[in-house]
N, C-alpha and C positions, 0 to 999 in steps of 0.2 A: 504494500500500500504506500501512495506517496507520501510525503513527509509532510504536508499538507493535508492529508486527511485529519478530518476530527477526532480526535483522542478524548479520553474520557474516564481513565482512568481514577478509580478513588471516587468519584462524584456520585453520588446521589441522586437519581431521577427518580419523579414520581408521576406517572402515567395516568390522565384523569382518561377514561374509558379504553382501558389497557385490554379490552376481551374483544374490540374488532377487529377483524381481519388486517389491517391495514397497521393497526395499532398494534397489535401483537407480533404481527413481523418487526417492527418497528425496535419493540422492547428485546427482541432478542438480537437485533444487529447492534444495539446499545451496550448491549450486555456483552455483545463481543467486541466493543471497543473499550470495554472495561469498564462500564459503569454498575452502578450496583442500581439495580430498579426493582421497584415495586410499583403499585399503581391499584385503581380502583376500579369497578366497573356495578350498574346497577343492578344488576341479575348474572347468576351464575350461569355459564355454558360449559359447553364440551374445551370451548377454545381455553377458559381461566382455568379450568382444572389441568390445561397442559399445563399452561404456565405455573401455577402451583406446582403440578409435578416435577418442574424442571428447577425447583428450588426459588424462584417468584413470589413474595409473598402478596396478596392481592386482599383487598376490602370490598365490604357491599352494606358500607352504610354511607352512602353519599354524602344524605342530607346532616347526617353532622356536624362534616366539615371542618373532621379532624384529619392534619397531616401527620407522618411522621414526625419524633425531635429532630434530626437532621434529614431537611431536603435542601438539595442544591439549585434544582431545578426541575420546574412542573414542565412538560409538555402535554397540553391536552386536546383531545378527538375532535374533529369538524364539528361534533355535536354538539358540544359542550359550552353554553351561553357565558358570559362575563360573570352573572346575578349566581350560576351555579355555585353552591356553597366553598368547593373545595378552592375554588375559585377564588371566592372572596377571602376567605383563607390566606392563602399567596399571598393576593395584595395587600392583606392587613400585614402578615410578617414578609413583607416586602422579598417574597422569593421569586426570583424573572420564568417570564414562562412564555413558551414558546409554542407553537401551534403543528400540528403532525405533518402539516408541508413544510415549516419552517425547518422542524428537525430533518426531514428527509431531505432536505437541497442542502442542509449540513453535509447531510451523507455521502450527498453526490463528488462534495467539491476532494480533489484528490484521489477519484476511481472514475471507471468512465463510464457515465452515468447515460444510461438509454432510458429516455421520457416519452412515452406515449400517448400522445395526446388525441383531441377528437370526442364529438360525442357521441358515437357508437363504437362498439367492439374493444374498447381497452384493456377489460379484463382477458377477454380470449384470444388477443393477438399478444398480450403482456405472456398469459400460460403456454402459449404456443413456442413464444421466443424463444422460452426460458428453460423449455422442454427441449428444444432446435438444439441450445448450447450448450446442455448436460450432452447431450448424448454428440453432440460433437467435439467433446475435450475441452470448450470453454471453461466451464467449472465455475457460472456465473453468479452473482447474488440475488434472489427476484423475488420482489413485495407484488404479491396481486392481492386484488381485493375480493377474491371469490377462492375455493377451495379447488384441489386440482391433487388428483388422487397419482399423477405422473410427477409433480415438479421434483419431488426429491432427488429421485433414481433416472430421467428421463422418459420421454417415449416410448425407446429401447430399453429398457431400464427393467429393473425390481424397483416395485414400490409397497411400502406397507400401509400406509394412509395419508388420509388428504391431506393435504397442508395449503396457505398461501402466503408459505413462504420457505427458503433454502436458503444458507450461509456459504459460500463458494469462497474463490479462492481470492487474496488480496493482489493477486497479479495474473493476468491471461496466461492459463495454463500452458495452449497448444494454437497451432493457427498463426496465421498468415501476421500478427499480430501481438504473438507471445512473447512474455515480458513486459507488456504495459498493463498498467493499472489496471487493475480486477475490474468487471462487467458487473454492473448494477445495475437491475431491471425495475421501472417502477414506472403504474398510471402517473398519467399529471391530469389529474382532473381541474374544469377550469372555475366550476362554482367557488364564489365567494373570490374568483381571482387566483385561487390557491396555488397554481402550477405557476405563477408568477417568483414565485420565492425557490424552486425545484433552481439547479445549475447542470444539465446533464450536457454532455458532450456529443453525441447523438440523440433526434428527436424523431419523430412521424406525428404526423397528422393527417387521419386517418377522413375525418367528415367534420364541418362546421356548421351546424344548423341550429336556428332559434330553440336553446332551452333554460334553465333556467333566468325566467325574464323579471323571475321578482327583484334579481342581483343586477340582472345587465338593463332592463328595460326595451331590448331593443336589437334585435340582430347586428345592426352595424356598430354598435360597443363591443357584441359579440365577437365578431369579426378584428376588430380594434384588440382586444384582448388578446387574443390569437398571434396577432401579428407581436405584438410585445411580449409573448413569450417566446416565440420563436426568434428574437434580438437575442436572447438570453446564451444565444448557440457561441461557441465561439469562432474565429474567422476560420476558414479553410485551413490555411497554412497551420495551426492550431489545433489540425483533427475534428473542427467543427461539420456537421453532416445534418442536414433536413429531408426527409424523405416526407413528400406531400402528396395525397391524392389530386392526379391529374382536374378531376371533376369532381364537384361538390365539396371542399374544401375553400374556396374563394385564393384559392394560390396567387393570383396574381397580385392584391391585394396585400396579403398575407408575407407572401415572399419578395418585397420590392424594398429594393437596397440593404438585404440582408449579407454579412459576409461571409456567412458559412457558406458553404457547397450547397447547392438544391437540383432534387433528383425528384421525378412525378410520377406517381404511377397509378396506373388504372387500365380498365377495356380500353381507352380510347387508342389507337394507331400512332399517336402526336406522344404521347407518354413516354419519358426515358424508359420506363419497364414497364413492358408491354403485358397486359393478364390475360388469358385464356382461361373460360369454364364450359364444360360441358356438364350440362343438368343431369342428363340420363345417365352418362357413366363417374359424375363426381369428380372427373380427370380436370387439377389447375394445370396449367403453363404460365411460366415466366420467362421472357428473356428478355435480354438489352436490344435496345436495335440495332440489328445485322448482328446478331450474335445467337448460337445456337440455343433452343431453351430448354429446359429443366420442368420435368413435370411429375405430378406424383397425384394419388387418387382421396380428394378430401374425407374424411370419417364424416367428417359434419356436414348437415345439408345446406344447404342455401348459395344465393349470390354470394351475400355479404359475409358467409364461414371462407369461401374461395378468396374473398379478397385479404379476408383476416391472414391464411397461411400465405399470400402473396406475398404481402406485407412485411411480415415475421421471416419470412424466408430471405427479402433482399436486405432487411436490418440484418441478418446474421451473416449476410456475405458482406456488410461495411464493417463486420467485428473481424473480418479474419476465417472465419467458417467457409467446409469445405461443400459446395452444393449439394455433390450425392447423397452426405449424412446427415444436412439437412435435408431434403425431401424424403428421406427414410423417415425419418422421425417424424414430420409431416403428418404422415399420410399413416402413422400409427399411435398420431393423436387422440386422448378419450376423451378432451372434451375436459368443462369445469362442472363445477356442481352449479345449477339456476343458470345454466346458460345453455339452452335446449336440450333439456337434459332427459333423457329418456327413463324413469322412473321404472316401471315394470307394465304389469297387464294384468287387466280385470275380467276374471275367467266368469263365463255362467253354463250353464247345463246344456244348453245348445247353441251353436252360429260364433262366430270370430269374438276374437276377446276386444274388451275396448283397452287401447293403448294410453297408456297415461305420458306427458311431459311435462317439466316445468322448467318454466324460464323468469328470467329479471325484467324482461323486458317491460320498462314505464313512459316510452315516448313512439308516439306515433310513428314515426317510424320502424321503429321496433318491431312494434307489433303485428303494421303489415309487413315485413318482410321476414319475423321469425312464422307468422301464419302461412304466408307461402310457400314458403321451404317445409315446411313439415307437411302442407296437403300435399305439394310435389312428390314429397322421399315418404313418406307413410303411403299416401291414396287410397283414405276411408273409403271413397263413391266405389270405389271397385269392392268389396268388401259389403257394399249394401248399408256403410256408414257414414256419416256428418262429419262434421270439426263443431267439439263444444268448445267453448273457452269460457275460462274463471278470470275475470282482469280484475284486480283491485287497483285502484287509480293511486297516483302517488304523489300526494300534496292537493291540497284545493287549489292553491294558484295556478299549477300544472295544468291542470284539470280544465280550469276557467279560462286559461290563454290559449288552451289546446284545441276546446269543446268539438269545436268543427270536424278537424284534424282528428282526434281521436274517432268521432263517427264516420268518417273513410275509412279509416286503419284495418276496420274489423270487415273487410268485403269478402275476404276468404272465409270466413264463420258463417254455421248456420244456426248457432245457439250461442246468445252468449249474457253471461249472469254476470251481476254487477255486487261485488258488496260495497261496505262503507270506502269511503276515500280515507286513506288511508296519510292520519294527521302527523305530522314530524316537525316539521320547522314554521307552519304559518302562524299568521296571528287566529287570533278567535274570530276578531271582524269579518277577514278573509274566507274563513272557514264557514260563515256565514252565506259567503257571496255564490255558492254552489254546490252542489249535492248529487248524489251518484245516483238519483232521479232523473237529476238535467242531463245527465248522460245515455241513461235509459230513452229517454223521449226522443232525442237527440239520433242516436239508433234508429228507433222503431220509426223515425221519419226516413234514415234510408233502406227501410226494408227489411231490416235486421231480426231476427225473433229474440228480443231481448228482455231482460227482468231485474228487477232488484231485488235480492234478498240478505240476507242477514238472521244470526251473528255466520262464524263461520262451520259451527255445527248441526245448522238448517239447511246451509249448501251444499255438505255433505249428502244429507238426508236429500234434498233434491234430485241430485245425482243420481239416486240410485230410482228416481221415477224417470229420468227424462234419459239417460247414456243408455243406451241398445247396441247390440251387440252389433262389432265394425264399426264403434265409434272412434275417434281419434279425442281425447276428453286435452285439454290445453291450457296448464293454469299459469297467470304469469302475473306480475308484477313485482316491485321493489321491497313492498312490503312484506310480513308474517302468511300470507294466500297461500305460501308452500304448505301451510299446514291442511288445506284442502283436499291438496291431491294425495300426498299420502294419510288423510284421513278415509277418503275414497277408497284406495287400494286397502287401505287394514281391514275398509268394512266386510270385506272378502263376500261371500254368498247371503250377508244376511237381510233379513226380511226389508224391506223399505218401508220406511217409515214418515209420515205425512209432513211435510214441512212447515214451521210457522212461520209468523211476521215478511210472508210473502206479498209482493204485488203483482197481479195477477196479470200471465198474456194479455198482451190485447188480441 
């Protein structure tokens, strides 16, 4: 590691929602630059009791608002409001605190930090990379924010369980490359501005479109934001590197008078790397133009899974990686946990099982294009079945800036149930200003056989009146919904039971 990396020996950190994904990789890259951490989180999971296991001590009495006698310094979760107790804490005994993109562009400064930005597909082109450069000898560091049952051991690999996250090596193992500064892989998401504070030395940007507008207001701030984190690169000569999508991205925009390197890639012809997908046989292509391509058969369906290993595969040829072992790894991909994730099948006594999936997907976009790809690569009609989908909306302002938008999204569904909008960061007023009604109506004006029901143990029970056998059943969203689909699948054969506080078909 360079001599510039952050060290941390002896110090004291204390981790305010130390059990996310993002946070918990976090606490244990910490922990290997020497820090001693502990941290807090509001409810216990499968993730704290690693960390507990791993000698971690962790609290779950928030509202307290008691620290340790020595802390050195808080870093705490996107989540985590100023008013939060442990919070106020800090600022009465004046201890500095730093926010989980703040410390993570620590991390980056002194390794070579690959930031993946864009508001689709980050988590799955971040576990794709990161799976690409295990089983290529890289040996790299990589924070996803989703779990990924490959990252440890690769692709290729033995793996024992999910994680989202691996500790690699402080210097590029192997490659075109080796001997420089160890490979850090991490989203840079852009809400609240956060990837503004990340320092990576290679970036991608993947898609730029309107979403969180309660922070930006406006696509063209969006767009503006974008382009200020990608100044962040450093120049060419410096090893700096942007890899942008040709199309939908706003590249030109974005990429003018930057001095890093910039590289575009997409379907289009004009694209330094050029993408190839065929639907029916999953088979990507890449290559440079006039140069021979590289191809390998996607695990995962869709357009936007092809463009994800696209992607991932040309970031690993600017680390030093050797193509063939990356499209090996590729193409024996399994995918993360909540990102079209094939759950099991719901047997009944006669005719095709209904096939369960659940996915993250919370912006229209999404969710037409993870609906696509699964009627494509599943094809209930053949089978004598539908596409139901479970969406829990995520955030009321999402929702309300969205409305429209989200009632296109769902043109590939022929069933689709609404529960509550699922609340996180709005205000109450907000929360006020729309309701997983207006979405319902909103539907059933484009034709859609939609419902609202609620809590999420009456959806269950719905389930089991309305999924027929060769359905394709699709539950997605950002929120707790996973608990849907594997409430469905537990319910196994048993009786179906009449649902409450339903609103009735129209």
């Amino acid at each position: 590691m360079a001599s510039d990396a952050w060290r941390l020996e002896g110090e004291s950190v204390y981790m305010i929602g130390i059990g996310g994904c993002g946070m918990s990789g976090l606490a244990r890259m910490l922990r290997s630059r020497g820090a001693e951490v502990s941290g807090s989180d509001r409810d216990e999971s499968q993730t704290s009791s690693d960390l507990i296991g791993e000698g971690i001590e962790i609290r779950f009495d928030q509202a307290a608002g008691v620290l340790p006698d020595r802390v050195d310094r808080v870093v705490a979760s996107a989540a985590i409001k100023p008013d939060h107790p442990e919070m106020l804490e800090a600022d009465r005994r004046g201890v500095p605190v730093m926010t989980y993109a703040e410390a993570l562009g620590r991390c980056m400064v002194g390794m070579t930090g690959v930031a993946l930005a864009g508001t689709h597909g980050k988590s799955t082109t971040s576990a794709m990379l990161g799976c690409a450069l295990v089983d290529a000898g890289i040996d790299p560091t990589v924070l996803v924010g989703a779990q990924c049952g490959q990252l440890a051991g690769g692709a290729l690999g033995r793996n024992d369980r999910a994680t989202g996250f691996r500790l690699g090596s402080p210097t590029i193992a192997s490659g075109a490359m080796a001997g420089a500064p160890g490979v850090l892989i991490a989203e840079s998401c852009e809400f609240d501005r956060s990837f503004h504070h990340h320092r990576p030395t290679i970036a991608s940007i993947a898609s730029v479109e309107a979403d969180h507008l309660d922070i930006y207001g406006s696509l063209d701030a969006i767009v503006e934001a974008f382009g200020e984190f990608a100044m962040l690169l450093p120049p060419a000569e410096q090893g700096g590197k942007l890899l942008i999508a040709h199309d939908g991205a706003h590249r030109r925009e974005i990429a003018a008078g930057l001095a890093c390197a910039v590289e575009t890639i997409g379907f289009n012809p004009q694209a330094d790397w050029i993408v190839t997908f065929d639907p029916a046989t999953r088979q990507v292509g890449v290559r440079k133009k006039r140069s021979p391509a590289c191809a390998w058969t996607a695990p995962m369906p869709g357009v936007h899974n092809a463009m994800n290993s696209a992607t991932a595969f040309v970031l690993g040829l600017m680390l030093g990686a050797e193509p063939s072992r990356l499209a090996r790894s590729l193409e024996a991909f399994g995918g993360v946990q909540r990102r079209c994730q094939m759950l099991g099948e719901r047997r009944f006594d006669v005719g095709p099982p209904v096939v369960v999936y659940d996915d993250y997907g919370h912006h229209p976009t999404e969710v037409d294009a993870t609906l696509r790809a699964l009627r494509e690569h599943v094809r209930p009609e053949q089978r004598g079945g539908r596409v139901v989908c479970v969406f829990q909306p995520h955030q009321h302002s999402r929702t309300r800036f969205f409305l429209d938008e989200f009632a296109s999204a769902f043109e590939q569904a022929d069933v689709v149930i609404v529960p509550q909008i699922y609340f996180v960061r709005d205000s109450e007023a907000e929360k006020q200003r729309v309701s997983a009604g207006d979405l319902v109506e909103k539907l059933r004006g484009k034709g859609v056989r939609a419902m609202h029901l609620h809590p999420f143990e009456a959806i269950v029970e719905q389930l089991e009146n309305v999924c027929r056998p060769g359905d394709l059943l699709v539950v997605m969203g950002a929120g707790p919904v996973w608990k849907v689909a594997r409430g469905y699948l537990a319910a196994g054969l048993t009786p179906a039971i009449p649902a409450t506080r339903v609103e009735a078909w129209r």
